[in-house]
N, CA, C and O of each residue as an XYZ file, in Angstrom:
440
protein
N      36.412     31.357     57.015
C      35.132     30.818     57.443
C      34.774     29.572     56.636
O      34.289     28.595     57.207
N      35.027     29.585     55.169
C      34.991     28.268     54.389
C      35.322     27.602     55.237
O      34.528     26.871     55.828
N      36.835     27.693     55.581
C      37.715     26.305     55.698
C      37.197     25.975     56.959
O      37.079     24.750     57.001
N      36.728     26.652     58.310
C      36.134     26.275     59.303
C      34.662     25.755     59.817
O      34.482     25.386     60.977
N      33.938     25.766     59.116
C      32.610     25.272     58.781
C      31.617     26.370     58.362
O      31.718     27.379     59.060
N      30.776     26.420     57.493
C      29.867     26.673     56.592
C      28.324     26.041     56.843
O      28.359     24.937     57.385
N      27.297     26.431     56.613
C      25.616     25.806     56.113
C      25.704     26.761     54.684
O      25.670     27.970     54.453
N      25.800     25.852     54.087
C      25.029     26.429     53.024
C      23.633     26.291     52.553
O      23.069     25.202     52.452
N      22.990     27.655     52.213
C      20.908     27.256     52.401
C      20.666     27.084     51.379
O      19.607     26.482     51.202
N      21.495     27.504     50.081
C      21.037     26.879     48.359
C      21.976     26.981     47.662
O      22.664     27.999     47.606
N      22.239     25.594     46.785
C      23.511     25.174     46.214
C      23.132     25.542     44.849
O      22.008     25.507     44.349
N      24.028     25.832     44.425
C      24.052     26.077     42.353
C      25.164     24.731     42.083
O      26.217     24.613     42.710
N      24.857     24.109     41.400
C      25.955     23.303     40.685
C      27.534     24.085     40.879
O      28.496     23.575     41.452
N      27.497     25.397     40.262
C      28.948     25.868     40.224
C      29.253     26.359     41.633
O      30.426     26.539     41.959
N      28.081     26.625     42.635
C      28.339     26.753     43.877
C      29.214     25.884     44.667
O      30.091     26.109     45.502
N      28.510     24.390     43.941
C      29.055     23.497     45.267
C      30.589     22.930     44.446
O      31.421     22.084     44.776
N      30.495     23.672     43.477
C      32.272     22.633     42.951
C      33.536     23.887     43.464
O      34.750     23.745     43.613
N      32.635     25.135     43.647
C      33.799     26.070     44.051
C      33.665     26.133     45.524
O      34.510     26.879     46.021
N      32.880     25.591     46.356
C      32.940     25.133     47.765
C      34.053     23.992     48.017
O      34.824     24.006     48.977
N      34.031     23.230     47.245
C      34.910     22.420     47.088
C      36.056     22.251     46.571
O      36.697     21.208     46.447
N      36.428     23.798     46.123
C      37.672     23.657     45.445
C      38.260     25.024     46.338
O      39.399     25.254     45.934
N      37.900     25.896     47.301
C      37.790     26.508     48.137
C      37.793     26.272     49.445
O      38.532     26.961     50.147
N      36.931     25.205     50.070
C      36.859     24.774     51.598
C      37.720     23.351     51.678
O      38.236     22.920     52.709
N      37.758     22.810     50.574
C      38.563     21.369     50.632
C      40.267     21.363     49.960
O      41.323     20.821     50.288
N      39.921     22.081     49.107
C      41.042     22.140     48.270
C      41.128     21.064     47.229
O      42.225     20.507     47.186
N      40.369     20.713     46.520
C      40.056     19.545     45.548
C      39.338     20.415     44.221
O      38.480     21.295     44.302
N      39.900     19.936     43.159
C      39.282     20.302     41.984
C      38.714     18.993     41.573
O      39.105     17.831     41.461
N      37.290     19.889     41.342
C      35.741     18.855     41.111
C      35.404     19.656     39.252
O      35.446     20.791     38.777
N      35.157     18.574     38.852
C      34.651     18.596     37.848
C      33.123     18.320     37.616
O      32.524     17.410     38.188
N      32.561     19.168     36.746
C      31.286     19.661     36.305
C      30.515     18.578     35.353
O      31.197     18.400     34.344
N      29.505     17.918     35.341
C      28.509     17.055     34.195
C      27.594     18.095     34.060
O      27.216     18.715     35.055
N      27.070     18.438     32.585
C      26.578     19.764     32.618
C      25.371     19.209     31.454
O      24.447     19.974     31.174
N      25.440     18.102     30.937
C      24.797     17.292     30.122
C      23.430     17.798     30.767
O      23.336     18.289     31.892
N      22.051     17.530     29.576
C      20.882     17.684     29.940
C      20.251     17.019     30.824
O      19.828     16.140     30.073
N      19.781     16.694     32.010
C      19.292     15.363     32.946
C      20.441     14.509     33.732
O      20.223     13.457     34.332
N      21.587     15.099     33.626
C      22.662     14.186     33.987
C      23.739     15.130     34.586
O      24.930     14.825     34.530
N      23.137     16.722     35.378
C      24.054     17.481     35.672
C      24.342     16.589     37.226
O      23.587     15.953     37.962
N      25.768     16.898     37.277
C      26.360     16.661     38.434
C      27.857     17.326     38.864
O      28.520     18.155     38.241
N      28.163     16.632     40.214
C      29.749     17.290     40.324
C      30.723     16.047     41.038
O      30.764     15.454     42.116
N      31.165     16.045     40.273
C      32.314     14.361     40.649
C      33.645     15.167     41.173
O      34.067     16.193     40.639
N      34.225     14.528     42.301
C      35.008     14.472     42.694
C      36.117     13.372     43.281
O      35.623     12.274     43.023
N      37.440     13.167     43.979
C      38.101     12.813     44.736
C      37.753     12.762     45.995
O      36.647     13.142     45.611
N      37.633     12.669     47.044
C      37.647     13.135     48.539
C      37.795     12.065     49.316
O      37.074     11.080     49.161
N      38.809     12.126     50.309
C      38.779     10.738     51.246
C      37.591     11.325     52.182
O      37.071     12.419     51.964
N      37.171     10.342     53.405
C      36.156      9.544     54.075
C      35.506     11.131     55.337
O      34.353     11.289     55.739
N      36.621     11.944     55.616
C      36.476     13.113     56.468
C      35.803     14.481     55.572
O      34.946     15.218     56.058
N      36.386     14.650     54.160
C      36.083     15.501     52.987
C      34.569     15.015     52.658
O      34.007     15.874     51.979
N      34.102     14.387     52.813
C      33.214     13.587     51.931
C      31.871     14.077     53.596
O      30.830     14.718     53.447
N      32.230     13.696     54.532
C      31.165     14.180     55.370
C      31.082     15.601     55.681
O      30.038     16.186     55.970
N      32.140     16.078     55.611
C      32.139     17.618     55.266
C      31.179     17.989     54.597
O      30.282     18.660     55.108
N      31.169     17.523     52.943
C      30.380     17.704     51.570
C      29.184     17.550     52.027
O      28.256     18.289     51.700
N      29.082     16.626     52.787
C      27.490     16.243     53.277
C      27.095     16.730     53.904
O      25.871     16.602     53.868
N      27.622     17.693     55.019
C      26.832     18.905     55.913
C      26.509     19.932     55.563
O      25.540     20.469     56.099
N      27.183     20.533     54.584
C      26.900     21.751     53.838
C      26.190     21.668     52.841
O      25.968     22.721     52.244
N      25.602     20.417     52.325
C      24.660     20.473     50.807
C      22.704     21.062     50.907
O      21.957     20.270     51.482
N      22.389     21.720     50.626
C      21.250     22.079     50.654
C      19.981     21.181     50.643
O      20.303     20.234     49.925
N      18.879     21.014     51.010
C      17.635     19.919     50.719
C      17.840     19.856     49.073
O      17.868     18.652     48.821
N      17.973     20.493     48.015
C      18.041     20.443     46.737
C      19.400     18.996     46.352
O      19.407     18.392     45.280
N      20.023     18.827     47.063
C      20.923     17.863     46.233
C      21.724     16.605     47.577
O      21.698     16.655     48.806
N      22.300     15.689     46.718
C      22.698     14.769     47.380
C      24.155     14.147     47.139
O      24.902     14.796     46.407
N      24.568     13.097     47.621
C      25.382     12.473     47.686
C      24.812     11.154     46.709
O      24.180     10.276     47.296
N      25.033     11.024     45.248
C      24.591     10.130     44.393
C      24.732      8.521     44.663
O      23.956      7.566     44.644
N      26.397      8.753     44.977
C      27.037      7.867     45.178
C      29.012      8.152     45.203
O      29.664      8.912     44.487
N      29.508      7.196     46.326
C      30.595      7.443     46.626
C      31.409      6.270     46.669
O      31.456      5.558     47.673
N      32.221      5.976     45.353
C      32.934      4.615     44.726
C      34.321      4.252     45.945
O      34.902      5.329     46.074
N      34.693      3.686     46.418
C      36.223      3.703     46.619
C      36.660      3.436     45.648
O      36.259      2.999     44.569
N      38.028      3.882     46.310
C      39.004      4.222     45.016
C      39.659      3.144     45.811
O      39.427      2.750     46.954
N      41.077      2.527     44.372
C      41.962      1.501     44.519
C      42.854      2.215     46.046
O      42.890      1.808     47.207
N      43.294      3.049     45.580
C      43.851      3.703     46.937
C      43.678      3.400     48.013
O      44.760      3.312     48.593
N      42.561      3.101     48.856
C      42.011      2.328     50.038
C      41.340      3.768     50.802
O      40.467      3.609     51.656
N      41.805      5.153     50.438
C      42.144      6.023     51.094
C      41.000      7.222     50.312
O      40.863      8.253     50.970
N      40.170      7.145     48.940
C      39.877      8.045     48.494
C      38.234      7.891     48.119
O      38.233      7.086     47.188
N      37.168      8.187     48.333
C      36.211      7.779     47.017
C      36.055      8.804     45.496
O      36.694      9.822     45.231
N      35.237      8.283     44.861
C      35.041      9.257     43.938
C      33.528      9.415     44.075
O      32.751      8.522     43.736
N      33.185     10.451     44.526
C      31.806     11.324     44.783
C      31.332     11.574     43.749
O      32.114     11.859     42.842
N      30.035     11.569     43.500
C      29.108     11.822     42.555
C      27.845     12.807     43.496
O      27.148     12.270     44.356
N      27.750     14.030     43.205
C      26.610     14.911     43.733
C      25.640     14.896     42.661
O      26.105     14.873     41.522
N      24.572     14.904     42.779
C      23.349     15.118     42.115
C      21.968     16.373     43.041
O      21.708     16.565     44.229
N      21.447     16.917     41.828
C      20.175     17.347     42.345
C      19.217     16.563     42.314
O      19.104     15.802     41.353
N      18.169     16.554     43.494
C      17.247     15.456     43.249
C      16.497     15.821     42.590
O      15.700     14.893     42.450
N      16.097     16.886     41.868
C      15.473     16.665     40.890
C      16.348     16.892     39.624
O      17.543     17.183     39.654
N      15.474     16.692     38.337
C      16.710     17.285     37.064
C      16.288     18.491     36.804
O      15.567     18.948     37.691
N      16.443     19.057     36.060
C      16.832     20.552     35.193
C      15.419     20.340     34.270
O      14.388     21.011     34.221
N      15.634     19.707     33.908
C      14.440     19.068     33.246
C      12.617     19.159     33.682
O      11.701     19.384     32.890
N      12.516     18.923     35.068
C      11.954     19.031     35.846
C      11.419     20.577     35.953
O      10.255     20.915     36.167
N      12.364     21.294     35.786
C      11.957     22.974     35.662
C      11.131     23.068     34.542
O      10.060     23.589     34.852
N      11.217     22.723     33.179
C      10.848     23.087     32.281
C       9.220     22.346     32.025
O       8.501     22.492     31.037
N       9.010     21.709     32.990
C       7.628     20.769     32.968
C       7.219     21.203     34.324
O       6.556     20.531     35.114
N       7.753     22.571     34.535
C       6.467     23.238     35.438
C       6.835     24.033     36.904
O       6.493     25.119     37.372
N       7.843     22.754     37.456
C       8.337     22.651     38.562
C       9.601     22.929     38.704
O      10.580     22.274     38.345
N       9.486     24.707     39.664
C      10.465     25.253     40.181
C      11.630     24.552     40.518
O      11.298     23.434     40.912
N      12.889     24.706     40.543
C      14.041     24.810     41.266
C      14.402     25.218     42.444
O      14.808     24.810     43.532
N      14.037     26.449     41.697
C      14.262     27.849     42.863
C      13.140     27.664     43.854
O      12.003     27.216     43.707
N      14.042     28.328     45.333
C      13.560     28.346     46.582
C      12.706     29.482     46.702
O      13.225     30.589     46.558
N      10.783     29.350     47.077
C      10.315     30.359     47.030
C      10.466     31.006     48.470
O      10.655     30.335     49.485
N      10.373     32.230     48.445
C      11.659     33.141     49.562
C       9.973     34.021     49.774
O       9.297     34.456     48.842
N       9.611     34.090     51.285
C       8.762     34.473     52.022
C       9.589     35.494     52.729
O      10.373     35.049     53.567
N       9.548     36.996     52.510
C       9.683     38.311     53.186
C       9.338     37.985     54.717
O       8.271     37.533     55.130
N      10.514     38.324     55.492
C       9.874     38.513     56.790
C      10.504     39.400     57.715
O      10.728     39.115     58.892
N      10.937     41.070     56.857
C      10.609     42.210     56.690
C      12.204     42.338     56.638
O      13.011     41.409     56.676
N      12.470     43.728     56.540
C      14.153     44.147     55.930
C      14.451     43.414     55.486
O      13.635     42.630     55.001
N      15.485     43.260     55.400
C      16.178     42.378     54.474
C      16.171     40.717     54.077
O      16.335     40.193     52.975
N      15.916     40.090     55.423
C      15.876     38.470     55.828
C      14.300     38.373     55.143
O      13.385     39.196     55.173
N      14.386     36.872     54.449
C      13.845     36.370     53.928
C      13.617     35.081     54.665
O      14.457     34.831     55.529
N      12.416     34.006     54.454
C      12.151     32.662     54.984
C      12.277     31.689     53.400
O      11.549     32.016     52.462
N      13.150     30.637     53.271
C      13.096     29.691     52.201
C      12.287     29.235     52.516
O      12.088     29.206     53.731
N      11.075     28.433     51.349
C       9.842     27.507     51.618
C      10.809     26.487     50.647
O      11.896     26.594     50.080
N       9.918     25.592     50.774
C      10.034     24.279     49.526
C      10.206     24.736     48.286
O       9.762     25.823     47.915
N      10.890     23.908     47.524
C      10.626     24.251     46.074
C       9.169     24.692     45.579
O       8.247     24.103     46.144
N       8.885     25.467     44.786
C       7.598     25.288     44.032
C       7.475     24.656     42.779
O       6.371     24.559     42.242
């Protein structure tokens, strides 16, 4: 089911590098630094819109370099907000509205 298409509804940093090292077959490396978490990768031009359908409202496509290759960029994912951002008040986490057994409704960040 990875390899055939996916939505994913909320990304973790280590979520989306093992999505990607799982549905793409690319090993992505982790920035884990304070304010500067991210997940860099390889991916040519088809991998890369892939990445972009499955990423949650929480994060983005930073920026995507070509590579000398003609054939590759190097991806930079970011959350739009930082980590940082949690600790001055403002949630991360998706507040999750019951709407009975088991299924839940995601709202906005809080």
């Amino acid at each position: 089911m990875l390899r055939e298409g996916y939505q994913i509804k909320y990304n973790t940093i280590g979520g989306i590098r093992s999505w990607i090292e799982v549905a793409l077959d690319r090993e992505a490396l982790l920035e884990l630094a304070e304010g500067k978490q991210a997940v860099e990768v390889r991916l040519i031009e088809e991998e890369k819109a892939k990445l972009e359908g499955v990423l949650s409202h929480g994060w983005h496509i930073a920026s995507a370099t070509p590579e000398d290759n003609g054939e590759e960029f190097y991806v930079i994912v970011k959350p739009n907000h930082s980590y940082a951002d949690a600790r001055k008040g403002r949630s991360l986490l998706p507040k999750l509205t019951r709407l009975g057994g088991r299924r839940f409704f995601i709202n906005e960040c809080y």
